[in-house]
Structures are given as structure tokens and as C-alpha cells.
C-alpha positions, 0 to 999 in steps of 0.5 A: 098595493104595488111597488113604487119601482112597479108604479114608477114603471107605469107611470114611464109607460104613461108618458114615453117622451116626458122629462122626467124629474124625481126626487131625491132617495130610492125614487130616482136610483129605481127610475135611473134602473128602470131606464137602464133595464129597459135599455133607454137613455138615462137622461132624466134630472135626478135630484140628488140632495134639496128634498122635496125641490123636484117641483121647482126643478120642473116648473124651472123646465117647463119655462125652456120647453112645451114637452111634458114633464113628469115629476116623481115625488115621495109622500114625503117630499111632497108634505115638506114642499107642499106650495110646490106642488100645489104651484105646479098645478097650475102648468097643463104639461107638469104631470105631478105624481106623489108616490104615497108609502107612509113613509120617508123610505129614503131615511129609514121608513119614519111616518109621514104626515102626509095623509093629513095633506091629502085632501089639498091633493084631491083638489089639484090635478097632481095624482096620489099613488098609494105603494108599498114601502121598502125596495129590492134589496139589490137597488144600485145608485145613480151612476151619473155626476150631478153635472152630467144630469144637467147636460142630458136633461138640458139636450132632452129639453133642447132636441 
């Protein structure tokens, strides 16, 4: 297995010009690294707090443009919103990753119960993405406002 910030970046390289949308915890602060690394605009809707909603931020988006839109999910999330999931399915340019640790890594690596929902997963487009829990030790948080996410995500739809 790999690292979710490892599998994070693959799935970056995958989709260069989608709005990506990621759920709330260690998800977004390594995809909000990554971007900064790797010296791209920050410009991402980070999820901060409403676990498990970054499907309907996304199908939300998908209704204001035709790009792609990328949603990086946690195990977790995914099993606490699992209608989401299964309603973005239906979208051709959603692209929904369930990246898959076992655990609520976010909250301190209690079990999920994931693995019981997987086969409803194989039977949809999203794609499972087994990784390793735990993350550097160095991992910083999202340095922008909740406000300032909507503006950036709102020009990205828009330009």
C-alpha cells in the first residue's frame, strides 16, 4: 500500500484541471500541501467541519460548470454519507475517490466499518483506494478562511 498524501498525488497528476473537492480532517490539509509544494494555486473547496458532505459540495458544483470535479474522500466519511456517494455516480465528470485506511485517521484511527459497504462501491464508477493510515509528522493546516475557499473554487468554476 501507499500513503494517502502519495495516492492523494496521483490522483492530482490524474485530473490536472479538475475542482477538487475533499473531505474534512488530514485529506484536505495534505491535498492544501501538495498544492503549495508542488507551487499550484490553492484553489481547492477544502471541507472544513460537515463530515462526510464533500459529495454534495461537489454535485453542488457540477450544476455551475462542465469541468471535471474531483472529490477526495475518507473511508469514513464515505460510510457516513454513503446516498452521497452512490447519487454522484450518476454525474460522468464527478470522479469520486474513497481513499480507504480502515480508519477515522482524522480522529484518532478509530475502525470504520467501511469494509462492510465496499461492495455497494464496486458496483458504481467511484474508485477505492486502499492506503496506509497515519501521516507526517509535520503535517501543517489549510492556511485559508472558509471564505476565501468559496472565492477561489467560485473563480475556478468560473474561468
Amino acid at each position: 500500500m501507499i500513503s494517502r498524501e502519495k495516492a492523494i498525488e496521483e490522483i492530482m497528476d490524474n485530473h490536472p484541471d479538475a475542482i477538487f473537492v475533499s473531505t474534512t480532517g488530514k485529506i484536505s490539509r495534505e491535498l492544501y500541501e501538495l498544492r503549495i509544494k508542488r507551487g499550484e494555486e490553492a484553489d481547492d473547496f477544502y471541507m472544513m467541519g460537515s463530515m462526510g458532505h464533500a459529495p454534495d459540495i461537489a454535485l453542488g458544483i457540477s450544476f455551475e460548470t462542465k469541468k471535471e470535479i474531483v472529490v477526495l474522500n475518507g473511508d469514513g466519511a464515505a460510510a457516513m454519507r454513503l446516498g452521497s456517494a452512490l447519487r454522484v455516480d450518476n454525474y460522468r465528470q464527478i470522479y469520486h475517490y474513497v481513499l480507504d485506511n480502515g480508519a477515522y485517521d482524522s480522529t484518532g484511527g478509530q475502525p470504520t466499518c467501511f469494509n462492510e459497504l465496499r461492495a455497494t462501491f464496486y458496483m458504481t464508477k467511484n474508485k477505492i483506494k486502499k492506503v496506509n493510515q497515519g501521516c507526517r509528522e509535520d503535517l501543517g493546516r489549510v492556511e485559508v478562511k472558509p471564505h476565501e475557499i468559496i472565492e477561489r473554487v467560485y473563480e475556478k468554476i468560473h474561468s
